[in-house]
matplotlib code that plots the C-alpha trace (Angstrom):
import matplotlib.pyplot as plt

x = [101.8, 97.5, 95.4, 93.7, 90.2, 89.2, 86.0, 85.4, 84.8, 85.8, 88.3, 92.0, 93.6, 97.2, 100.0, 102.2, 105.7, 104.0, 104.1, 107.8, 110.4, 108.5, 109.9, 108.3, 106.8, 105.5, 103.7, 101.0, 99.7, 97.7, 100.1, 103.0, 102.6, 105.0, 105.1, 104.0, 106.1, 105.1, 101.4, 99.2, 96.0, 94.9, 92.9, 95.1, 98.8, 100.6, 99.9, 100.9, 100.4, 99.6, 99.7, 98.6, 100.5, 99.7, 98.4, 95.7, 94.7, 93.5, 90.8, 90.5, 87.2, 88.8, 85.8, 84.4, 87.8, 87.1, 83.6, 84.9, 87.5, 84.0, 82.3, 84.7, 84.8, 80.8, 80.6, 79.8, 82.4, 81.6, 80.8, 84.3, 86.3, 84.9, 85.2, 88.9, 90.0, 88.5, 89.2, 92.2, 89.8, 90.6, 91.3, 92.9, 93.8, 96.7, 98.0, 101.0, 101.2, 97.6, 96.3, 95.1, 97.6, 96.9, 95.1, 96.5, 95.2, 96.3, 99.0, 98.0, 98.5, 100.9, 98.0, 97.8, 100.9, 102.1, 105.4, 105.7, 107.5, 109.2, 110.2, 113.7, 113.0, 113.0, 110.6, 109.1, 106.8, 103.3, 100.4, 97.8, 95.8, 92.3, 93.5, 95.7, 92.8, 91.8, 94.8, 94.8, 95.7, 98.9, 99.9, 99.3, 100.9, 104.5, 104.0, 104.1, 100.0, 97.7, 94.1, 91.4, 88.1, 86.3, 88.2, 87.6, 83.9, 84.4, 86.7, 84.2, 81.4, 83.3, 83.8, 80.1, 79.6, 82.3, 80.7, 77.2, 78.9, 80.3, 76.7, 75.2, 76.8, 76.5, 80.1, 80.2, 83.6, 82.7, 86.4, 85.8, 88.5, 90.8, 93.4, 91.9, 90.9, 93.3, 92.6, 94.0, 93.3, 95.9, 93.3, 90.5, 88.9, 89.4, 89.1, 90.8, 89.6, 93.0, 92.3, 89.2, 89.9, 88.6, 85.6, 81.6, 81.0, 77.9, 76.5, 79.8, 83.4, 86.8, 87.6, 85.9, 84.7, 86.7, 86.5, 89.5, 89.3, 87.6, 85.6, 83.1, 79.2, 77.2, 76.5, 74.2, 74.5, 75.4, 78.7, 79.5, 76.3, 75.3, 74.3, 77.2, 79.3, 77.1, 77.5, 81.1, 81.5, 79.7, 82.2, 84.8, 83.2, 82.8, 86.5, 87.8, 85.7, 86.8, 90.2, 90.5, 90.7, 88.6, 85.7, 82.4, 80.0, 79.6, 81.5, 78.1, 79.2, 79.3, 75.9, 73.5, 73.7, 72.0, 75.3, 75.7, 72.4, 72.3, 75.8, 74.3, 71.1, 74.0, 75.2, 72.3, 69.4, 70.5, 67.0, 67.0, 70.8, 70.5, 71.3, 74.7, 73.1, 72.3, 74.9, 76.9, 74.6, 74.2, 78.2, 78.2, 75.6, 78.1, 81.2, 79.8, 80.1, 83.1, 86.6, 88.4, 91.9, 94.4, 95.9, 99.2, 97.5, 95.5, 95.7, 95.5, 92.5, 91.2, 89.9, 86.5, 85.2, 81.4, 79.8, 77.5, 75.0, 73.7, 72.5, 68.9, 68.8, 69.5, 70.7, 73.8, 76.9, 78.1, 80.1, 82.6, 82.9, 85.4, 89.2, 92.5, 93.0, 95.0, 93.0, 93.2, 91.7, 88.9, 88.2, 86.1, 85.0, 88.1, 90.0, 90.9, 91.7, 94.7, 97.8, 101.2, 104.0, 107.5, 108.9, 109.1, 106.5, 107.5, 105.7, 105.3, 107.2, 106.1, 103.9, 105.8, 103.1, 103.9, 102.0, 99.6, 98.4, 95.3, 94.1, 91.9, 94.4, 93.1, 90.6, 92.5, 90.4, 91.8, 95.5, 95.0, 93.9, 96.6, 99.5, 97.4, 97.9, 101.6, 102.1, 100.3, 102.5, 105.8, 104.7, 103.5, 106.9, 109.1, 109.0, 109.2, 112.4, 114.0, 113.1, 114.7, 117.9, 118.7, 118.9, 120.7, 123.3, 122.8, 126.1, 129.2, 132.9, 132.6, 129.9, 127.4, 123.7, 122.8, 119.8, 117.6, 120.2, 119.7, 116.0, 115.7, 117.7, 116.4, 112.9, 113.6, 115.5, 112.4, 109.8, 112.2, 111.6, 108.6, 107.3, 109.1, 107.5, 104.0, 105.0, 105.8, 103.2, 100.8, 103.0, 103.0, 99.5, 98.5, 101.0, 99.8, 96.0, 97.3, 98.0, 101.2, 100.8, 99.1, 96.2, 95.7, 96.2, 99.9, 99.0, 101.6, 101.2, 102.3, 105.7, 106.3, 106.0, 108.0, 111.1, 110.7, 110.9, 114.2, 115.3, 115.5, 117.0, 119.6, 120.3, 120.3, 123.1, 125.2, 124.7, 125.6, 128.5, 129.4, 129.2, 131.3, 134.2, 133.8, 133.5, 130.1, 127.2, 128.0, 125.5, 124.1, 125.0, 121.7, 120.2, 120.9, 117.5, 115.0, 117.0, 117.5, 113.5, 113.1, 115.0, 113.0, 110.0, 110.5, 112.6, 110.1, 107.6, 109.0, 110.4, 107.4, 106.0, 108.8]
y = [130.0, 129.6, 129.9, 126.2, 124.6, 121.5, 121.9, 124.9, 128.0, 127.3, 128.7, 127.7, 124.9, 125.9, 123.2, 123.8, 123.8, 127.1, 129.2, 130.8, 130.2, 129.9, 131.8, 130.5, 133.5, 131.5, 128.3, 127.2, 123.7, 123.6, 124.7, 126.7, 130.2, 130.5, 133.9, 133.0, 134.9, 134.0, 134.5, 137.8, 138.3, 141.0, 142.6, 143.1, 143.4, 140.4, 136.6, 134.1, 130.4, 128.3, 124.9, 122.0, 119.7, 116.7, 115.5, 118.2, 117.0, 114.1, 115.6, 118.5, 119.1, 120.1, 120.2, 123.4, 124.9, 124.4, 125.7, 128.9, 129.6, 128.8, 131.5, 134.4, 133.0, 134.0, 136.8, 140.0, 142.8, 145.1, 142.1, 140.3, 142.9, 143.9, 140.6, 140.2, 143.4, 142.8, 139.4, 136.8, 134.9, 131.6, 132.1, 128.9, 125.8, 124.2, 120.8, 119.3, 115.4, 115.3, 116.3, 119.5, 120.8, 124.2, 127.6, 131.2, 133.8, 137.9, 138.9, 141.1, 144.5, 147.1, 149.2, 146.6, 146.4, 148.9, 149.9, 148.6, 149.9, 147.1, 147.9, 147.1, 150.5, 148.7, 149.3, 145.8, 145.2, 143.4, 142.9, 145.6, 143.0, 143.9, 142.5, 145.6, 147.9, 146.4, 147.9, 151.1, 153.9, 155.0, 151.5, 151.8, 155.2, 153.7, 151.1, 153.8, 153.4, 156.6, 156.1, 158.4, 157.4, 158.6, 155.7, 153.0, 153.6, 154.0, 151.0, 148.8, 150.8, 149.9, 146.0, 145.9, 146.1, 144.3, 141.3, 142.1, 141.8, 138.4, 136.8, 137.7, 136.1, 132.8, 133.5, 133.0, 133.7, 131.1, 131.5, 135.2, 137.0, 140.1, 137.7, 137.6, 140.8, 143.5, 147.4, 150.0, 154.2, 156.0, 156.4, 156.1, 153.3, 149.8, 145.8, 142.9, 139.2, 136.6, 132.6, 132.7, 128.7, 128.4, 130.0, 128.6, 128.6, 128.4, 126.1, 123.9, 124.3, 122.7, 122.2, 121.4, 124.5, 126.1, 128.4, 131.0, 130.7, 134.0, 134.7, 131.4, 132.0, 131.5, 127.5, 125.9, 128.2, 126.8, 127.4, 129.5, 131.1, 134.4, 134.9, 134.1, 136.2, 139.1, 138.1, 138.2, 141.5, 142.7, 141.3, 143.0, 146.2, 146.3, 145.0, 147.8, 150.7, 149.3, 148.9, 145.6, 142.1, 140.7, 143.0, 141.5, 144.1, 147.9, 149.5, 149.7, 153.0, 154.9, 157.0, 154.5, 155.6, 153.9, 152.4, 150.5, 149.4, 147.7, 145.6, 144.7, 143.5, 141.7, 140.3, 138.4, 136.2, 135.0, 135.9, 138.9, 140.0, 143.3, 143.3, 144.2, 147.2, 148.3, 147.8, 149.9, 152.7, 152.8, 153.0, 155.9, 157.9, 157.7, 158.2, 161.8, 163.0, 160.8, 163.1, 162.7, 164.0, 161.0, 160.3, 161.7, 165.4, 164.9, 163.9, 160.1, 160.1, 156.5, 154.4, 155.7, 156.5, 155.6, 159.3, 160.2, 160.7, 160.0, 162.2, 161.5, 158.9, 160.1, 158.6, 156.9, 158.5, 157.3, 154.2, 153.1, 149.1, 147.8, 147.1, 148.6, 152.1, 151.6, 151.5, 147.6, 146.4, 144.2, 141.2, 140.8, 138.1, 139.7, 139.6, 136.3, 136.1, 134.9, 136.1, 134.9, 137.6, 137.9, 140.3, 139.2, 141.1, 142.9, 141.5, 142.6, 140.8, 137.8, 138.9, 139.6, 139.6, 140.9, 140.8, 142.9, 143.6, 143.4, 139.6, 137.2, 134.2, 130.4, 128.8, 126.3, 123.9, 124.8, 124.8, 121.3, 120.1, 121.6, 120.3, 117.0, 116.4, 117.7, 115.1, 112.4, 112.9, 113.5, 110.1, 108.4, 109.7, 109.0, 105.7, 104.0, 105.9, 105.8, 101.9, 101.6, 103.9, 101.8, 98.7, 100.6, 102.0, 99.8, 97.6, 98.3, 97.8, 93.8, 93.4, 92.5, 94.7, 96.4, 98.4, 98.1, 101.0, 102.7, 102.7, 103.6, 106.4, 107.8, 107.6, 109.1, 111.9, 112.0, 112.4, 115.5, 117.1, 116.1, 118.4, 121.4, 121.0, 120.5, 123.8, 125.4, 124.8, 126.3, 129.4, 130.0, 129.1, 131.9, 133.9, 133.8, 134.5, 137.6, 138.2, 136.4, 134.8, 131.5, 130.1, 130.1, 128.1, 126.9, 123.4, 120.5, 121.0, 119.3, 121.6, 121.2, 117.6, 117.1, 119.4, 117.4, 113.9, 115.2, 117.2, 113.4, 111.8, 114.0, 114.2, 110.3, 110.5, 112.3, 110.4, 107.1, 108.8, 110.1, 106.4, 105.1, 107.5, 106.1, 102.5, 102.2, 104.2, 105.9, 106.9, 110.6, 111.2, 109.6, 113.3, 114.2, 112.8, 114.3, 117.3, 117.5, 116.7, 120.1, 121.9, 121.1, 121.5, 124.9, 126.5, 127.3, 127.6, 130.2, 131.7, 131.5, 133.8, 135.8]
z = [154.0, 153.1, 155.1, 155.8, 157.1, 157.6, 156.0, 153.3, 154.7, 158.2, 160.6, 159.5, 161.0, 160.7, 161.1, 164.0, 161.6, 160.1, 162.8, 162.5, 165.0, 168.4, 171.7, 174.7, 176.5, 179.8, 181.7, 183.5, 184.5, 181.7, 178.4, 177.3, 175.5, 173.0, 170.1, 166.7, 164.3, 161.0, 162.1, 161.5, 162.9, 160.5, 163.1, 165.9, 166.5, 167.4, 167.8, 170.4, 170.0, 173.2, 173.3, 175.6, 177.6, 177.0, 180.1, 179.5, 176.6, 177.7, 179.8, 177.1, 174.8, 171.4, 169.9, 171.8, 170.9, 167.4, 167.9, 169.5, 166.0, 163.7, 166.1, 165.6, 161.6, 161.7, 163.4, 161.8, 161.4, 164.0, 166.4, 165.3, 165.9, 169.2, 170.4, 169.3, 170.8, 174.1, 174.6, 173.5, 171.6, 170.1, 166.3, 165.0, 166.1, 165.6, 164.6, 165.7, 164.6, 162.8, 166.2, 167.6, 170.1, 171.0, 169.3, 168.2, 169.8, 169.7, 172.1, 175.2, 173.5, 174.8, 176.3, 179.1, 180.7, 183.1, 184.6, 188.2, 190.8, 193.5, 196.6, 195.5, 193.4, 189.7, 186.9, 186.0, 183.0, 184.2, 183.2, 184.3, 186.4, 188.0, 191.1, 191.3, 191.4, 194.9, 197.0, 198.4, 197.1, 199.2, 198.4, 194.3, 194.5, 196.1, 193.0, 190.7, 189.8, 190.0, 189.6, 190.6, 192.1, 188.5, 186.5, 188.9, 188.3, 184.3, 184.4, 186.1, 183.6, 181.0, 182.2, 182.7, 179.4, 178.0, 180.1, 178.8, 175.3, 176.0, 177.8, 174.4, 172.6, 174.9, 176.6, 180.1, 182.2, 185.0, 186.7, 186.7, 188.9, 189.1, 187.7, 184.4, 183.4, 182.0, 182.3, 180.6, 181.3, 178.9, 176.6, 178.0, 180.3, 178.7, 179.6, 178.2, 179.1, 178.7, 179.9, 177.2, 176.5, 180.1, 179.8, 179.1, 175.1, 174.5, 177.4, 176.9, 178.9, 177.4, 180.7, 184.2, 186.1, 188.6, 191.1, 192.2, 196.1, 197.6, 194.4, 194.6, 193.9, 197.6, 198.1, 196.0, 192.7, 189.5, 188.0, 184.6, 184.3, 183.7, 187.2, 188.8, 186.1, 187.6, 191.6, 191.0, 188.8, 191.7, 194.4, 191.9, 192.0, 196.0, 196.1, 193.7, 195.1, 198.9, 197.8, 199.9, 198.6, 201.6, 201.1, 200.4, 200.7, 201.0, 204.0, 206.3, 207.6, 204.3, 203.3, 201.0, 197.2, 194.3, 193.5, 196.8, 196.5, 193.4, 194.2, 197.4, 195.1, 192.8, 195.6, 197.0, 195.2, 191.8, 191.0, 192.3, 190.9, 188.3, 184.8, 183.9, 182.1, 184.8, 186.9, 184.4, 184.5, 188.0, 187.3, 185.1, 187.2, 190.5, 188.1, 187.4, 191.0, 192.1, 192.3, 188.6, 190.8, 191.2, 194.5, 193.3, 193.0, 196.7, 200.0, 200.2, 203.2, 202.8, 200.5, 200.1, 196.5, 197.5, 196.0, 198.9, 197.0, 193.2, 190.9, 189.4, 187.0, 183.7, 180.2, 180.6, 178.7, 175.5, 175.5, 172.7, 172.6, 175.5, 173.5, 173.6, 172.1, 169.0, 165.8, 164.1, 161.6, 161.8, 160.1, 156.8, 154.4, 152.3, 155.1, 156.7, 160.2, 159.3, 157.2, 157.3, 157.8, 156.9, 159.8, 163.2, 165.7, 168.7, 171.7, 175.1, 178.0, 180.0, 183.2, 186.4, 189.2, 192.2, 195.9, 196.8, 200.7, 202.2, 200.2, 202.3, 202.4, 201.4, 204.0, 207.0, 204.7, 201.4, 202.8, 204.6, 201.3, 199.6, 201.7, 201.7, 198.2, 198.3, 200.7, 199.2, 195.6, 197.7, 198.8, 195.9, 193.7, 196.6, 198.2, 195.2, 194.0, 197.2, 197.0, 193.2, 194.4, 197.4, 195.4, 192.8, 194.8, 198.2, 197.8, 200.5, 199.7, 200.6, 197.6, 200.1, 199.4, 202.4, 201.4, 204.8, 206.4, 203.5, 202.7, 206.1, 205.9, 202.3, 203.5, 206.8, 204.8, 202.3, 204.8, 206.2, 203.0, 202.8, 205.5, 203.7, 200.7, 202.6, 204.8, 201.5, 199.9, 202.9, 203.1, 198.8, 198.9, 201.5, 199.7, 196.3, 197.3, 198.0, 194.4, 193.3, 189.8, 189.2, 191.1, 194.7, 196.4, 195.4, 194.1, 193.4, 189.6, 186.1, 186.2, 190.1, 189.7, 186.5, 188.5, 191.6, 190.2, 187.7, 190.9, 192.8, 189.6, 189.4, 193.4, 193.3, 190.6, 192.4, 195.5, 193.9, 192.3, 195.4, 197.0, 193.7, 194.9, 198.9, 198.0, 199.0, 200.8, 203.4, 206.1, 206.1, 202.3, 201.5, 201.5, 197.8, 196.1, 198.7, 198.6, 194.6, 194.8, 197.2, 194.5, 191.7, 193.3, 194.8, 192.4, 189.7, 192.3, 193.7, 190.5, 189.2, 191.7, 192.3]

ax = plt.figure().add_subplot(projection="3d")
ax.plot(x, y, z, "-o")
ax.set_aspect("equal")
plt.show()
């Protein structure tokens, strides 16, 4: 395989067919994740190809994505490879049908997943998720997690900067949450941004805005700036150092520090928010007196790692760039970002997220909405089928069509359902805010839908067969398609969260 441009000395477009034999890896609303085999991005590891579904790409600005790929193309060496090992940066598009269908990005590296302990006792292999870092410790401990007050400050030091990195170069997060951010300690304090397609390029999005519920900028502030990148690394920092998901400011019982002070500064006026240079060396300073013993070699006696006191200012300590700790290669002009392989690369497993205590749930607002649209796409789906099945299947042993029972009975047995799924959807939804996978609230999204509607297709099947074998329908068997639909919907729902 050659590398490939649309226009000379461009990013390369690669052609979907070129990517090797694809495993999928995972799914969202927005695309699936598959590994990309026969692709080498010569200055990290692995890469994984994710591509679009296609109802995304109709709402979906290609053009930024190919803006992003020309970005990394022009960026110099030390820049390029900071920004590749800190980030799963766009590198190529792909086509699939003389269209662009998705990008290649690197693979999360090994550094960021962790072992985690269930309460069933078994080691799972997740992703090493911020939103970890805002539990307690005697709850991270049981979890099989140790981290000392010292790193949580040198983690959020280091993510400081990492940040600072990004905003100069005219990349704003915007949807900037625990969710999205990797850490990594075993050599040292390290940061990894994943969802990059989502974020502000450049004063452009590929996709609308969004805010995770719990981490929105105060009423009235623009979106995906740099301001309210800083507000909420500063709502991050109160929430890791707290270690509680609901925390908003400083505990107002613990001693003032110049550390507490400048979040609470970050945390008000957008004009009056620090820099993120200094937010990090406000970081570093209370890092130095903070305990460096993790929980596992002390007594766990709360959650405070607020130093009681800084040290004078003084020159912050050295900082290597934000990345994972193996040594890659970075790219050159000799070096193209892309490089076909002929082995098979190992990659890590598909993230396994699993709850975390002490999250603010969704809003009575968000979870009416929620269930509101639930219900209003149980209903939109749903009437009509149950219309189309009756008349398909309505006919009793004399010929005759006798559908009215029927509809009656299917939509009475719909609307049952109906107000599981709705329930559901409240209950996953204030689940997952308190750190399942996926977005919070639980929304009715592409792959719910898509299971639901084949989940009431395949119950109405077996329902008509089931009326074939009695010689016509019989009452209280109409059941099957609202129940099939249940299925679909909640199955990867709940898998996916599981």
């Amino acid at each position: 395989m050659t590398d490939r441009s649309e226009t000379s000395g461009g990013p390369p477009v690669l052609e979907r067919s070129e990517l090797g034999q694809l495993s999928r890896l995972g799914a969202g609303g927005e695309g699936v994740v598959y590994t990309a085999p026969r692709v080498r991005l010569s200055h990290v590891a692995n890469a994984v190809y994710k591509e679009y579904r296609s109802r995304s790409l109709r709402t979906f600005d290609v053009q930024v994505l190919r803006s992003m790929t020309e970005f990394l193309v022009a960026l110099s060496h030390s820049d390029g490879s900071r920004l590749i090992n800190q980030a799963a940066w766009p590198c190529a598009t792909v086509r699939k049908d003389s269209s662009i269908a998705g990008f290649v990005m690197p693979a999360v590296p090994d550094a960021f997943y962790l072992d985690w302990v269930l309460p069933s006792g078994k080691v799972d292999r997740a992703l090493a998720e911020f939103q970890h870092l805002l539990n307690p410790d005697a709850y991270l401990t049981k979890r099989g997690l140790a981290v000392a007050p010292r790193e949580r400050l040198e983690l959020l030091s280091t993510l400081a900067r990492a940040l600072e990195f990004m905003h100069r170069h005219g990349i704003v997060i915007g949807d900037f949450s625990p969710k999205n951010v990797l850490f990594a300690l075993d050599q040292g304090p390290s940061v990894f941004f994943i969802d990059c397609d989502a974020v502000c390029f450049q004063g452009h999005s590929a996709t609308p805005q969004l805010e995770t519920p719990g981490w929105a900028v105060p009423a009235g502030e623009a979106l995906a700036t740099i301001e309210s990148d800083t507000f909420k690394f500063a709502l991050l920092a109160v929430r890791t150092i707290e270690q509680d998901h609901g925390a908003t400011r400083p505990s107002p019982g613990r001693a003032r520090s110049e550390l507490s002070g400048l979040l609470e500064r970050a945390l008000g006026a957008a004009r009056q928010r620090p820099s993120l240079v200094e937010l990090a060396e406000g970081l570093d300073r209370a890092a130095k007196s903070a305990s460096s013993r993790r929980p596992a070699e002390r007594p766990v006696t709360g959650a405070q790692t607020w130093p009681a006191s800084s040290p004078p200012p003084s020159a912050p300590a050295a900082h290597a760039p934000a990345g994972p700790s193996r040594s890659l290669s970075p790219p050159t002009a000799a070096t193209p970002p892309i490089a076909p392989v002929s082995h098979a690369p190992s990659l890590g497993p598909h993230n396994h997220a699993q709850a975390t205590p002490g999250a603010r749930g969704p809003t009575l607002k968000e979870i009416a909405v929620n269930a509101g649209t639930a219900a209003a796409v149980w209903a939109g789906y749903f009437i009509p089928l149950s219309l189309v099945t009756t008349i398909w299947a309505g006919y009793g042993d004399d010929g005759e069509q006798r559908y009215g029972d029927g509809l009656r009975e299917l939509l009475l047995w719909s609307a049952l359902f109906g107000v599981l799924i709705v329930t559901a959807t409240a209950l996953l939804g204030r689940r997952d805010a308190a750190g399942l996978a996926g977005r919070s609230p639980l929304y009715f999204s592409d792959e719910t839908q898509d299971t639901a509607r084949t989940g009431f297709i395949v119950g109405a099947v077996l329902a008509i067969g089931v009326f074939s074998l009695a010689g016509g329908p019989e009452p209280g068997l109409w059941f099957f398609g609202p129940a099939g639909a249940a299925a679909g919907f909640l199955m990867p729902a709940i898998l996916g969260r599981a």
